[in-house]
Structure formats: C-alpha cells, structure tokens
N, C-alpha and C positions, 0 to 999 in steps of 0.2 A: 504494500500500500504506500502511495507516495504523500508527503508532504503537502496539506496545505499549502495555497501558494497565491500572492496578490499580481500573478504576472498579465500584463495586459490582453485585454480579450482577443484583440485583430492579429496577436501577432502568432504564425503558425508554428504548430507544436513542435521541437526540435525533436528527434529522433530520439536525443541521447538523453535519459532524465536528470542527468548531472548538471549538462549542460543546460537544459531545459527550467532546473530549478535554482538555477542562477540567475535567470530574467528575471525572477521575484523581486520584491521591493524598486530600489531610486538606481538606477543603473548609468547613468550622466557623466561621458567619461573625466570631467573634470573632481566626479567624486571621487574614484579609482585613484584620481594623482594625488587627491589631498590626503586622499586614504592614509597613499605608501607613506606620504609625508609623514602623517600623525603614528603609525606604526614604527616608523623609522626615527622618530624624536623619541618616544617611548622604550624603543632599543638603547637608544643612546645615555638616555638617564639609567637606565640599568647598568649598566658601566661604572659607573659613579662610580660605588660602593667598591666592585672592583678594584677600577683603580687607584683609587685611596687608599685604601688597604695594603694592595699587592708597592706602590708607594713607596708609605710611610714603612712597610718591612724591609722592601730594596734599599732603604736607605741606611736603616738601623743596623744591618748586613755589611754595611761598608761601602755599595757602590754609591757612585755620584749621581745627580740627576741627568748629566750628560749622558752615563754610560746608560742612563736607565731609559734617557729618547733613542738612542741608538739603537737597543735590543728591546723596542715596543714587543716585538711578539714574546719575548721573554717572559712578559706579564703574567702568564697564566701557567707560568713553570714555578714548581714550588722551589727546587732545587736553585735557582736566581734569586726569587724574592725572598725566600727563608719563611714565607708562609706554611700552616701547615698542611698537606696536600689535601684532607678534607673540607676544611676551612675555604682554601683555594677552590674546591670542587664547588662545593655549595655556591661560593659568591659569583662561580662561572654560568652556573645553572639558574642562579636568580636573575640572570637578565632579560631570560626569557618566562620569567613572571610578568616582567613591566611590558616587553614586547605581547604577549598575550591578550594582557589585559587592553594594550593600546587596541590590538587587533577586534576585538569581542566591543569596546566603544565604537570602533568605526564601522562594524556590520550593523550593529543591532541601531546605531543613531542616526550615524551619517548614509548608511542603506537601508535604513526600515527594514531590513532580512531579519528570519529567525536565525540564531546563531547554525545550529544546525543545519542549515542550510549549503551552507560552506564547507559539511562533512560528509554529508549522505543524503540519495535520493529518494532513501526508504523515510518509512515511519521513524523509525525509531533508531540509534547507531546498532550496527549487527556485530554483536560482541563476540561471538562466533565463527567469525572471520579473521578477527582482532587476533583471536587466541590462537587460531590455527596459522597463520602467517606467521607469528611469533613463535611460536613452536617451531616451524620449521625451520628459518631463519636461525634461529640458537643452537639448533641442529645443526646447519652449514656453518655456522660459527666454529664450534668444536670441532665438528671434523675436519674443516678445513687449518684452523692452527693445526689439529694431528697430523696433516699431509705437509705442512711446512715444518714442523718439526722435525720429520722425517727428512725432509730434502735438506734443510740448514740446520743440522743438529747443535751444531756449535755457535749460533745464534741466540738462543733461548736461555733463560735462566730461570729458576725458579724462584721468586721474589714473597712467596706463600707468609703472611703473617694473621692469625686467624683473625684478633679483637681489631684492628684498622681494617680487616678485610669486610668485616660484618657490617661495621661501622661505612665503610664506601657501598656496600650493597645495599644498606636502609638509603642512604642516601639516592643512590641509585631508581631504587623503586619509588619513593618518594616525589623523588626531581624529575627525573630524564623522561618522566611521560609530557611534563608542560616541554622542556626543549625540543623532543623530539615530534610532538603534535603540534606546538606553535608553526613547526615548517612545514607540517604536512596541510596545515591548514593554510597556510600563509603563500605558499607557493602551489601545491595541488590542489587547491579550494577558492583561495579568493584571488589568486591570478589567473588559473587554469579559466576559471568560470566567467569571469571577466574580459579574455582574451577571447573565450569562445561565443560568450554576447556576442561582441564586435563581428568578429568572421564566419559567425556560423557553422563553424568546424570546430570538431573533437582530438584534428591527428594535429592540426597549425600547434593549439595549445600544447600539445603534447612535445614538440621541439623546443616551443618559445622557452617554457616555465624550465624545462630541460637545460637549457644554456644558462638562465638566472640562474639556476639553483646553482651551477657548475661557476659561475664568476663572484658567486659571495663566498664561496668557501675558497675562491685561492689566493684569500689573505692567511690561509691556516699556517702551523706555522713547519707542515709537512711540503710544503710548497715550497719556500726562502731552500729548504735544507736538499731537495732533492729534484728543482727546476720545475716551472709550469709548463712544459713541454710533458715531460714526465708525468705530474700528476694529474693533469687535469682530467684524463680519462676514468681517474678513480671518483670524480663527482659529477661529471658525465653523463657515464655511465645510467649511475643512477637514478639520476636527475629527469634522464629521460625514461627508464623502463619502470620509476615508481609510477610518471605521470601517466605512462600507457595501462598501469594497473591501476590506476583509480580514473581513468575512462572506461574502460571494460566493465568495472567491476559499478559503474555509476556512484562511488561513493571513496571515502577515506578508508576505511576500514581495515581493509590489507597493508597498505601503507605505512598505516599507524603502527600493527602490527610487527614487519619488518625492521621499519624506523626504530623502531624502541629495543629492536630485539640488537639489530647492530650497534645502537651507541652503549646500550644497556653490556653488552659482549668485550666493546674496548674499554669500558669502565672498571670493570671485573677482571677480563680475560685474558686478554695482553698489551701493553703499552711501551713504547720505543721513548727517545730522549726527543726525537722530533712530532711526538704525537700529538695533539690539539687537546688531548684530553691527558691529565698525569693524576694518577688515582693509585690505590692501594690494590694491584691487580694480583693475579695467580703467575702469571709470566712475565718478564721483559727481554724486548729483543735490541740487541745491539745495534741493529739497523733495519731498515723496510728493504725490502726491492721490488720498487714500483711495477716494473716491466712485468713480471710472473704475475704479480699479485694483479693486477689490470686485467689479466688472459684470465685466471682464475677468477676472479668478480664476475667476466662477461660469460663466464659460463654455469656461474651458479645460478645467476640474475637468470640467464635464459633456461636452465634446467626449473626454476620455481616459477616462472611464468608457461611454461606446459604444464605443471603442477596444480596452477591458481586455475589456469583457462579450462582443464578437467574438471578440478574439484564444485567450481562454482559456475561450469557450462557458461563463459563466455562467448557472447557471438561476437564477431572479428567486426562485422559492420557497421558495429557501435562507434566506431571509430571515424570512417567516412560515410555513411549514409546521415543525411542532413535533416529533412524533416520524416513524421510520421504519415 
C-alpha cells in the first residue's frame, strides 16, 4: 500500500512509486537549493564540537596550530589529537545528528512532505528488508576481510581489547544508524527524488546522486594517503549501485541496511592508519590496496544485487519505463 500523497492531480503517474512519491508536497527547484543550503549549514555546525575538541587536545599534545591547518584531515585521528578514540568517534558521528535534523526541517517545512516520504514508497518503512540486506552485507564483511587475510597475511594484526571494544560497538549501534541513514536519505531520497521530479527518469538519478555521493567522500582522508585516481572507484562504486537498489527496490530500505552494515563493519572490524573512521576495532591493517579491494567491492556489490533482485523480484523496468 503506498503512501498518502498531496501530489498534483494533472500530472501523470510516474511509473516508478519512488519516484512518483517524490512529487508530493512544494517541489520549486529553488526549494531543493535552499534545501542543500540549510542541510549543509546544519552539517557545518556539527563540526563545531568537533573541532574544538579535536583542537584544544592537538594542542595540549604539543602541536602548533600551524601544524594543526596543515594536517586538517588529521582531525578525526585520535593518535594526532591525543583525543580518546571513543570520545573522537562519538563527536564524529554527532554531526550527523545536526545534518539530520537540518534534513527532517527542510522536508517536512520547506516541502510540506511526510518525512517518510524521502525513505519508502510503501506504507510503512519495511524493516524486513532492512535486516536482510544487513545481514548479508556483515556477511561479505567477514568473509571478505577472511579472503584478505589470507592473500596479505602479514598485513593484519590483531588489535582485540574487549571493555573499549564493547564500548565502540554501543557506540556503534547507537550512532552509525543517524550517519549512515542521514546519507541514505540525503543522497538516495531527497536528491535521487528531486533529480527525478525534474527528468522524469529513474536510471539519470541513478548516475547523478552516484557521482555526488563519490565527490563528498574524496575529502576522506583515505584519498590524500593513496590518490583520487585510486580511490574514487571505492565510493563510486557505491554510490551508484546503492542508488540503483533503492530505484528497484522503490524505497531506502536495502540501503539502509547495507549502509549500516559496512560502516557499522569498519567500526568494529578493521581499520588502517589512513581510515576515515579510527575506532577500537578487532583488526588493523598496515595499509589498504585500493586496486584488489575496488575488483572485490565490484563484485560483491554485483553478487548482492542478483541477491536483492531475487529475493525481493525486482523488475528491471522500474528503472527506465516512465509513466504508468
């Protein structure tokens, strides 16, 4: 059953319910820009805290403020700041409390939409979906670190400490569902849907939101350490085969699930000196090698989208078939 929906009478049904229930509420493209604005200011004040913190500890550490604009990406290293890596983790993850919240004022005020709107074309979010993509997902987690362990055994170390480990996994389950659904919403939901207003296409969006998602993550600071040539394919990737699973699938819900299952994985599972995220994991590895790891991504991502398209009978021409 789909959503309630205030979408104009004259204008003919989109094929795709995703797309379709994206017309709902004040759709004005100058809304959309004020939109990013206001979500993008609300990012920025999450910071704050951050950077104060991370700071006032680089400082008390010894470095100077020179060396501390020089290695900006350093910030969210606990081993730089002398913050402690939980502490760090949370105040990383709280910024996308304010980024949320910014997002959730700008649908529901500045577009009259139900928030939900922006996540699922169903009734109700399908938790069910949620759990099964996540499951699988934490699955390819583990056994893909076990197949790199095995190809770079001398790579790997075992960094296992249980009371900071437990302590980074509450965190974890706590935190990482707002960061990781702020972008699922925020790029799969209220770009994707918006992109697809304008054109009337389900696969355009599918690329656009694909390349954004790919150029806000290569300020990470896996990028500086091992070239944007090299990494980009690892947010890519992604970027583009989540947006094709929440076109197919008309809603977030796989997304979410994956989303959460991968950051929720390098939280806990393993983490590198140039990783985006430094947490109290069960692994660390000495270095990434982007190259392998990119051929492996592109085939896990397309092994769980034969998976998804199976289990939840995707038809393919949800994609380009336009109206009903």
């Amino acid at each position: 059953m789909e959503q309630a929906t205030n979408i104009p009478p004259h204008a003919a049904p989109l094929y795709n319910r995703f797309l379709q229930i994206g017309r709902s509420g004040k759709n004005n493209w100058w809304r959309y820009v004020l939109g990013i604005v206001i979500v993008s200011a609300f990012y920025i004040v999450g910071e704050i805290p951050l950077a104060k913190m991370a700071v006032s500890s680089a400082l008390k550490h010894g470095h100077t403020l020179a060396e501390i604009l020089d290695n900006q990406e350093k910030i969210i290293d606990p081993a730089f700041t002398g913050l402690n890596s939980n502490v760090e983790l949370i105040l990383e993850l709280l910024i996308f409390f304010f980024a949320m919240a910014g997002l959730w004022i700008v649908v529901r005020f500045l577009h009259s939409k139900k928030f939900t709107s922006i996540i699922t074309s169903a009734s109700r979010i399908r938790w069910k979906r949620f759990a099964f993509a996540f499951l699988i997902w934490m699955i390819f987690g583990f056994a893909g670190q076990y197949i790199s362990m095995l190809v770079y055994p001398g790579n790997y170390k075992v960094c296992f400490h249980l009371q900071p480990f437990l302590l980074t996994l509450l965190i974890g389950v706590l935190m990482l569902p707002v960061q990781t659904w702020f972008e699922e919403y925020f790029f799969r939901g209220y770009l994707l849907q918006s992109i697809g207003t304008i054109t009337k296409s389900a696969i355009i969006p599918v690329f656009i939101t694909g390349f954004l998602f790919m150029l806000v993550h290569m300020t990470n600071p896996e990028v500086k350490a091992y070239g944007a040539l090299t990494m980009f394919p690892a947010y890519l990737l992604p970027g583009i085969f989540f947006a094709l699973f929440a076109t197919l699938d008309e809603g977030l819900e796989s997304t979410m699930g994956i989303h959460f299952a991968n950051n929720l994985f390098g939280t806990i599972g393993v983490t590198s000196s140039a990783s985006a995220i430094q947490a109290n994991t069960i692994w660390t590895a000495e270095k990434m090698y982007p190259v392998s790891d990119n051929i492996f991504l592109f085939a896990q991502l397309l092994l769980l989208f034969f998976i998804l398209m199976k289990v939840n009978k995707w038809e393919l021409k949800k994609l380009y078939r336009k109206y009903q």
